[in-house]
N, C-alpha and C positions, 0 to 999 in steps of 0.2 A: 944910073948908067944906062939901061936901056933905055928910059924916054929920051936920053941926047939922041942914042944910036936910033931911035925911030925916029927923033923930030915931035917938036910939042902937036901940032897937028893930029898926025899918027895914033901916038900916045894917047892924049884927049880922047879918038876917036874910038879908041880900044876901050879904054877905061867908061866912056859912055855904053858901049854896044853891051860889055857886060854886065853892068848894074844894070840896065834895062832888063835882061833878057830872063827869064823864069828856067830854071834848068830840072824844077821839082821834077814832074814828069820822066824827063830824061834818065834821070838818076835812079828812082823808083824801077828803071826797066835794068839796071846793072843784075847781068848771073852770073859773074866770075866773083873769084881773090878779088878785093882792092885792101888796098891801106890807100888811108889817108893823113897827109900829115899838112902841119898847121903850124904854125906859132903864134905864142898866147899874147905876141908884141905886136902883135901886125896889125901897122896902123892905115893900111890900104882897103885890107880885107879883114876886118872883125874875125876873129877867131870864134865869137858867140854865134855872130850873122851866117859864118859860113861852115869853118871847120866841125862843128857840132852840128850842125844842120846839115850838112853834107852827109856826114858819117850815121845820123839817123836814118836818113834815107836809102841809103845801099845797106839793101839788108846782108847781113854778116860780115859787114866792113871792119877793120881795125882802125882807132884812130891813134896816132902817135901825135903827141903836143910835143912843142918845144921849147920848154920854160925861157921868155925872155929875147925867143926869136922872132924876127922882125919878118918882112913878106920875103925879104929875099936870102931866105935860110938855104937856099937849094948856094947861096955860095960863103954864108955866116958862118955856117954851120954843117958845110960838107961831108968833112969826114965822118960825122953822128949818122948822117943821113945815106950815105952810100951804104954803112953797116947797117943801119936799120932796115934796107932798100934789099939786099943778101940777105939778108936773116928771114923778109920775110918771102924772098921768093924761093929759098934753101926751104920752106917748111910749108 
């Protein structure tokens, strides 16, 4: 749904800039809270590639999986993710 709403173009153009783009560094400098969540379906963004490699990198991150959720869990899977999203900023 969102590549319609951007246009193949657009989309394309997204999805190139960030597989190119190295965010180690970037990440390495995080000194807040993060959670990080992921699903272990997601056939966009490897959940090996990124979500565990993400959450390695920000030191004292949380990662939350999402057994079976796809990249676009932020709408598969809302309701998990709103209470997971409170809980972890309640704590």
């Amino acid at each position: 749904m969102q590549g319609m709403m951007a246009g193949h173009k657009n989309a394309y153009d997204c999805i190139k800039a960030f597989s190119e783009t190295d965010f180690t560094e970037d990440l390495k400098k995080f000194d807040i809270p993060t959670l990080v969540v992921h699903g272990d379906a997601d056939q966009v963004v490897p959940f090996e590639a990124a979500g565990i490699a993400s959450a390695k990198l920000v030191k004292g991150s949380q990662l939350k999986v999402y057994p079976g959720a796809p990249h676009g869990l932020t709408d598969t899977h809302k309701d998990q993710l709103n209470a997971d999203l409170l809980a972890f900023l309640k704590g």
